[in-house]
C-alpha positions, 0 to 999 in steps of 0.5 A, a space after each residue: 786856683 780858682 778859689 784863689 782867684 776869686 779872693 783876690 778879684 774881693 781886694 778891691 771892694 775890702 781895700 777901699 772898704 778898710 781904707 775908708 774906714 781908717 779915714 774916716 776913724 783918723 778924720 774924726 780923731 784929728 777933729 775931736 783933738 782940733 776942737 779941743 785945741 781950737 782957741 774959744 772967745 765965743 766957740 763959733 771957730 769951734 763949733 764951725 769944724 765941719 769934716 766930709 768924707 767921700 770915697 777914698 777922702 776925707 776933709 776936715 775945715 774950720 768953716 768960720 771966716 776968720 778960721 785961717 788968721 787965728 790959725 796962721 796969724 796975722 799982723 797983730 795977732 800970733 798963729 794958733 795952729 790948733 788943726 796943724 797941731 791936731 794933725 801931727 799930734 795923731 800922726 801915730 794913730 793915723 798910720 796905726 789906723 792904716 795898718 790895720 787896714 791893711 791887715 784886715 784886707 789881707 786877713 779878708 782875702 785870707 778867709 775866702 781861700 
């Protein structure tokens, strides 16, 4: 029982430790594909993508002023939602990348006992 005990008092550092880990793979995935996808005049909207991570989080935004109207549209102009479609184009490999988290935490605790 207390070796028990002792691996799963592990599961909370091994979650936030695997689940940190599939953020930051699925972030830069949906990155690499976003400026693949993103629209190029000059490549400043490209080259501008800046992705943070954080505990637990992981942002990922275009940094150039005009990001948003190419992105969304506008009056004149028609949307190109290259980081939308990013996203849901690595929804698959996103939810695989968790899985294997998770997998990989109880495989962990599983080694201590």
């Amino acid at each position: 029982m207390p070796e028990i005990r002792a691996a799963f008092s592990q599961a909370p550092a091994l979650t936030v430790k695997h689940l940190n880990r599939a953020i930051q793979r699925s972030m830069l995935q949906i990155e690499r594909d976003s400026k693949l996808k993103t629209p190029v005049d000059t490549g400043f909207l490209r080259a501008s993508h800046r992705t943070l991570f954080t505990q637990l989080r992981g942002e990922l935004e275009p940094r150039a002023d005009y990001a948003i109207y190419v992105h969304e549209g506008a009056r004149y102009m028609k949307s190109r939602p290259f980081l939308f479609d990013a996203v849901n184009e690595n929804e698959r490999f996103v939810q695989q990348e968790f899985e294997k988290a998770v997998q990989n935490v109880l495989d962990d605790i599983a080694r201590w006992v």
